[in-house]
C-alpha positions in Angstrom: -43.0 -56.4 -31.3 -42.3 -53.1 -28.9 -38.3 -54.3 -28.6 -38.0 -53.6 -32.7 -38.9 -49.9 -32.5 -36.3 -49.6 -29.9 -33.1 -50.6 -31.4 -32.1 -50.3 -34.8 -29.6 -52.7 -34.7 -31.5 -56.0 -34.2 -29.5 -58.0 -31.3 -29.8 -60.9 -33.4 -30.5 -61.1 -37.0 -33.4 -63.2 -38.3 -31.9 -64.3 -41.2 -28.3 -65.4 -39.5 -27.9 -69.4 -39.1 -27.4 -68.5 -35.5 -30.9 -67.5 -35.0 -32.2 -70.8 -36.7 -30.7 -73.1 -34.8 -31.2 -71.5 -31.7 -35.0 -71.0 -32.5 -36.2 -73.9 -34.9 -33.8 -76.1 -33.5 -33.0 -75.6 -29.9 -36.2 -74.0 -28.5 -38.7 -76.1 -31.1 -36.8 -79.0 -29.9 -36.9 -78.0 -26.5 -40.3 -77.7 -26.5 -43.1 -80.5 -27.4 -46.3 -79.8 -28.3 -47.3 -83.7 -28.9 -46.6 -84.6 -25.0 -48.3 -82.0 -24.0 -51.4 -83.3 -26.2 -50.7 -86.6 -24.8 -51.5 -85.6 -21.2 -54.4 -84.2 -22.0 -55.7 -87.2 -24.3 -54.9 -89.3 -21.4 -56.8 -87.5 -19.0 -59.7 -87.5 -21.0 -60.2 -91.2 -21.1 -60.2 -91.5 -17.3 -63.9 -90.1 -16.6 -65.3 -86.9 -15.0 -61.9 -86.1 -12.9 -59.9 -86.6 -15.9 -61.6 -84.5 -17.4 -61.1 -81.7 -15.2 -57.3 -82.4 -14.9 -57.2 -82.0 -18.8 -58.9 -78.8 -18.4 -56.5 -77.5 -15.6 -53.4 -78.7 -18.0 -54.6 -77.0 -20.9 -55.2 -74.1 -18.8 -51.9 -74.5 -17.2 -49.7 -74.6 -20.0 -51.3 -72.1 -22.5 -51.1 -69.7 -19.6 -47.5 -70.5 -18.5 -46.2 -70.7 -22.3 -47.5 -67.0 -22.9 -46.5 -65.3 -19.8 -43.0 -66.8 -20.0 -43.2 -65.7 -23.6 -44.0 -62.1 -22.9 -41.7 -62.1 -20.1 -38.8 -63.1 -22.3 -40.0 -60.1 -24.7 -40.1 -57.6 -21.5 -36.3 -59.0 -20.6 -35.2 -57.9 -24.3 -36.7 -54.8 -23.9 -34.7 -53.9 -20.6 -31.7 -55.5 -21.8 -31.9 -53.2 -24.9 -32.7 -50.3 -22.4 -29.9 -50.7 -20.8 -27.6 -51.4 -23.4 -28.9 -47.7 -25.3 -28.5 -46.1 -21.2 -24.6 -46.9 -21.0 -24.0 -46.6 -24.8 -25.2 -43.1 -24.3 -23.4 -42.1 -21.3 -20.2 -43.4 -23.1 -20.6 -40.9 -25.9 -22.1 -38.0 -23.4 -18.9 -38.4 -21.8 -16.0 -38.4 -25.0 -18.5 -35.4 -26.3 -18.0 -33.7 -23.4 -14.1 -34.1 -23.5 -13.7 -33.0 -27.0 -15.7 -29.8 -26.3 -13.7 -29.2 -23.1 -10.4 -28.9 -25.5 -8.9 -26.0 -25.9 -9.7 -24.1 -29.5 -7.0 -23.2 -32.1 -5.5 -19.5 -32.0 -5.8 -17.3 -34.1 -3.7 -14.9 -34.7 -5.3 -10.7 -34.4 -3.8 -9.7 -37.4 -4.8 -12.1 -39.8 -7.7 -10.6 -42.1 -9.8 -12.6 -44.5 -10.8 -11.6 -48.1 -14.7 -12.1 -48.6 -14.9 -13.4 -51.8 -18.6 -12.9 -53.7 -19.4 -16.5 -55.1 -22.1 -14.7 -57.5 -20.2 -11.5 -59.1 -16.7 -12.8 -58.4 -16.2 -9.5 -56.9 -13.6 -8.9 -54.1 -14.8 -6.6 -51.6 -11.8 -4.0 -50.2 -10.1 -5.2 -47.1 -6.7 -4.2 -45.6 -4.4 -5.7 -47.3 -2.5 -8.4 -45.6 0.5 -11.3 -46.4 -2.1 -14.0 -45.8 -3.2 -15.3 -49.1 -6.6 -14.4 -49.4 -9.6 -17.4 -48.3 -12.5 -18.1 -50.4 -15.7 -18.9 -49.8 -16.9 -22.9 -50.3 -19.0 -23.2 -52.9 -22.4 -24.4 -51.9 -22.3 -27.9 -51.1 -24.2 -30.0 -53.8 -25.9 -33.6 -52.7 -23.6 -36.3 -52.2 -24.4 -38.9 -54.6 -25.8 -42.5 -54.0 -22.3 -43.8 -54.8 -20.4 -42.0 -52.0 -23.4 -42.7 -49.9 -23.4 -46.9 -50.5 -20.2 -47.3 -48.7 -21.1 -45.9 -45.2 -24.9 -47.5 -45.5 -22.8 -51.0 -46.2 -20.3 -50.2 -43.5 -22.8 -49.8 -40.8 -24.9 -53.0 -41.9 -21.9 -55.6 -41.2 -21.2 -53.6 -38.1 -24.8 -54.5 -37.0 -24.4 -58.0 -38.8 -21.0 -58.8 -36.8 -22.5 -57.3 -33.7 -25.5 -59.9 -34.5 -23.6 -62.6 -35.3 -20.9 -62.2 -31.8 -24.5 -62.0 -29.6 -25.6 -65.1 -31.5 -22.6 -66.9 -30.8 -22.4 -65.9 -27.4 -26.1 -67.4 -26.4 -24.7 -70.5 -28.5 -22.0 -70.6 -26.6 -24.1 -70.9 -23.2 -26.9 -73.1 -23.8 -23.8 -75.5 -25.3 -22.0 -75.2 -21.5 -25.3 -76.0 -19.8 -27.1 -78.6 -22.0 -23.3 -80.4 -21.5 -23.2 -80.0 -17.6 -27.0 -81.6 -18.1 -25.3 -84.6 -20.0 -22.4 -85.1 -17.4 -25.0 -85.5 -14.9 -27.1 -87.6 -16.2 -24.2 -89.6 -17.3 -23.4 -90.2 -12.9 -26.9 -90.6 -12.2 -28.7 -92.5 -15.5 -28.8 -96.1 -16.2 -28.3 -98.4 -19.2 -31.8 -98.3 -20.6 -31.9 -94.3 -20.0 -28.8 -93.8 -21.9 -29.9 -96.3 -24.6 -32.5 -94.0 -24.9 -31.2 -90.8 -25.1 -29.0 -91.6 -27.6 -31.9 -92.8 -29.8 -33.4 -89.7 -29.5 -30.3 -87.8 -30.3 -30.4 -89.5 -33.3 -34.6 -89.1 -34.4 -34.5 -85.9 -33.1 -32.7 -83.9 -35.8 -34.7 -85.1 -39.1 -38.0 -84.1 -36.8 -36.5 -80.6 -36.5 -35.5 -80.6 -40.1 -39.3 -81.8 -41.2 -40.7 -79.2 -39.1 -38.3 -76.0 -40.1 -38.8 -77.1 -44.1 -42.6 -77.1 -43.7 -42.6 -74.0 -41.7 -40.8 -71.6 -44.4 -44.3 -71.9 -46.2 -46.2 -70.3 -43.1 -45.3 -66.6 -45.0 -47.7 -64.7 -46.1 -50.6 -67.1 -44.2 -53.6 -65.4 -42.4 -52.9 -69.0 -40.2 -49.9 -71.1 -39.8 -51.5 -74.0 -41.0 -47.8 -75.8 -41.8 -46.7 -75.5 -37.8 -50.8 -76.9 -37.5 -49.6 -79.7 -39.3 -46.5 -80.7 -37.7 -48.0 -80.4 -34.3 -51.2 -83.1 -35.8 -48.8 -85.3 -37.2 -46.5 -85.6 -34.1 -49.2 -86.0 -32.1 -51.0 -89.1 -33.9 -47.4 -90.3 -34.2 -46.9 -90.1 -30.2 -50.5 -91.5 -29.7 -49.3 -94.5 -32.4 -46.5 -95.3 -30.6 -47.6 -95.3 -27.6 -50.7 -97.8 -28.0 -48.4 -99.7 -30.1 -46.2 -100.7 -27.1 -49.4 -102.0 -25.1 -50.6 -104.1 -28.1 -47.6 -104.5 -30.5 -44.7 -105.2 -27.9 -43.0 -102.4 -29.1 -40.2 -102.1 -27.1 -39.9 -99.1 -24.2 -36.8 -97.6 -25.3 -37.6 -97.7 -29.3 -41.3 -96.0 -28.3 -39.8 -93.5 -26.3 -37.0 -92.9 -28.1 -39.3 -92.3 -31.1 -41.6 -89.6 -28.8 -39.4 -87.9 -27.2 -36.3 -87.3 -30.0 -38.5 -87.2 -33.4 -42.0 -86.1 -32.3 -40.4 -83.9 -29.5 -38.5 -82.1 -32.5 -41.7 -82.2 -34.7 -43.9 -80.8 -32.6 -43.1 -77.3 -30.8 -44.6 -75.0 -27.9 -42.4 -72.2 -28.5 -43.3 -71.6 -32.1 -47.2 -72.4 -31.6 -47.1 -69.3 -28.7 -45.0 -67.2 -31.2 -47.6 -67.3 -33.6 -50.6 -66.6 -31.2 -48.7 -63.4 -30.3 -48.3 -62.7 -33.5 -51.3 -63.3 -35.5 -54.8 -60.8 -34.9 -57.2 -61.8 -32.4 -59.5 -63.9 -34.6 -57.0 -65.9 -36.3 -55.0 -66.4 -33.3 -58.1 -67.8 -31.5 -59.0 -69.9 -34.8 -55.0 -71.1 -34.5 -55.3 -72.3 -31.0 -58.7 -74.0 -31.3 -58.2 -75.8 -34.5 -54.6 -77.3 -32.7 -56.1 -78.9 -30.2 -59.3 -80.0 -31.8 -57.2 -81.6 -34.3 -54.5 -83.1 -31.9 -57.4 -84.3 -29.9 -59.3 -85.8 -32.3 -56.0 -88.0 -33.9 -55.1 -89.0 -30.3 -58.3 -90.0 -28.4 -59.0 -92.9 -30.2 -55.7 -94.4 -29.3 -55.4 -93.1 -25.7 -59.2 -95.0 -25.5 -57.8 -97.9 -26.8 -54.5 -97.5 -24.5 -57.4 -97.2 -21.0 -59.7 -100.1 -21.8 -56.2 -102.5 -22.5 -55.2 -101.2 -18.9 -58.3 -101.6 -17.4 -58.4 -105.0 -18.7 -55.1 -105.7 -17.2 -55.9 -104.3 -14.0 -57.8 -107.9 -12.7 -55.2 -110.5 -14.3 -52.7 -108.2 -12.1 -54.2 -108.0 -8.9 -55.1 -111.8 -9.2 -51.7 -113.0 -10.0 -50.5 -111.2 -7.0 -53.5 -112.5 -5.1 -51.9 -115.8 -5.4 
């Protein structure tokens, strides 16, 4: 990206458990690329002005996902900007103090002895108490071993410096996801919390499956293992939720199932990472084939989930006829 040819030392390190969790496991949880799915498959079923609100939500979200990802990549940008700005002015200004220092005297008198490094010859000079001063020899490379030191040194500066950023994002997005708890703790009900804490509990082997698969993505012209999670959570959503209209599985255990496992399955933020990332063809190839695919394993549930509806529709407005 532009941000990596500005900064040498990485504001958080790739590799770092930090940047893992925050990434595969906050963000990819965070984000759900089966619900989205969902609302489209949904709106697809329910004729010529569903059809058009599927189109707008596609549109929508695509559009939102990679402007807010590009805007995040602009923010790092100035952030690194003006982290470089102050880190400069700070060393313009304790430069500009040590050249301001007065310089050592030196005393008129004192003569120096030019030694000749190539015919060891001394060259007449007035002769003087001072003991006379050779020339250095040339200086000769230093070698890789007095080098290795200072190269480690300044990699677990940058790691540390890493790690302390890492755990400072943590750190906030710990504070706020906990204020989000307390309150829905004042304002959430039995069922709701019954719920939640399902989905606390799905939600980690879904980020788990998902981060696993993922590591094979290297080296691929197309992230075909991200593809998959996102298929699978989808017909998993889809599943579940026709299984509650025909199966009587219960609301909580269906939700708790879409939102905690196939919300961690599935991801938004890693699906736009890799349409920034990959060339135009493959990225266009990458997008297509995710929704084609997603489509094609939820339709024929979200069908099945209209016509039970629609067939419903009557024996309700009867009974409350009578």
């Amino acid at each position: 990206s532009s941000s990596s040819s500005r900064s040498t030392a990485p504001l958080l390190r790739k590799d770092s458990l930090i940047y893992c969790g925050l990434t595969t496991g906050y963000c990819g949880s965070l984000t759900t690329f089966s619900g989205w799915m969902k609302q489209i498959s949904v709106n697809l079923c329910k004729g010529s002005d569903g059809w058009i609100t599927s189109v707008f939500t596609f549109i929508v979200g695509i559009s939102t996902s990679l402007v807010a990802f590009k805007a995040g990549d602009h923010i790092l940008v100035m952030v690194i900007d003006l982290v470089s700005f102050i880190r400069s002015k700070i060393l313009s200004h304790k430069a500009l103090k040590t050249s301001t220092s007065p310089p050592p005297s030196m005393n008129d008198k004192e003569l120096v002895v030019i030694v000749s490094v190539e015919d060891n010859v001394s060259l007449p000079s007035t002769p003087s108490s001072t003991p006379p001063i050779q020339s250095p020899l040339p200086s000769q490379p230093k070698s890789s071993s007095a080098i290795q030191p200072i190269v480690t040194n300044e990699k677990k500066k940058a790691r540390s410096q890493s790690d302390w950023t890492g755990l400072g994002v943590l750190g906030i997005i710990s504070v706020l996801t906990l204020g989000c708890v307390c309150i829905g703790v004042l304002i959430g009900n039995r069922d709701e919390w019954l719920w939640f804490m399902i989905s606390l509990f799905f939600a980690p082997f879904g980020a788990v499956i998902r981060w696993w698969l993922c590591r094979f993505n290297a080296g691929k012209r197309i992230p075909f293992f991200t593809l998959t999670c996102n298929v699978i959570g989808s017909l998993i959503i889809a599943v579940m939720s026709t299984g509650q209209q025909w199966w009587g599985i219960p609301n909580w255990v269906s939700m708790s199932i879409a939102s905690g496992f196939c919300g961690a399955l599935t991801t938004v933020s890693s699906f736009v990472s890799e349409l920034h990332s990959l060339r135009v063809a493959p990225s266009y190839i990458y997008c297509i084939l995710s929704v084609v695919l997603s489509q094609l394993v939820m339709i024929p549930f979200s069908i099945v989930s209209e016509v039970n509806r629609q067939s419903l529709q009557p024996q309700q407005q009867s009974s409350s006829f009578h």
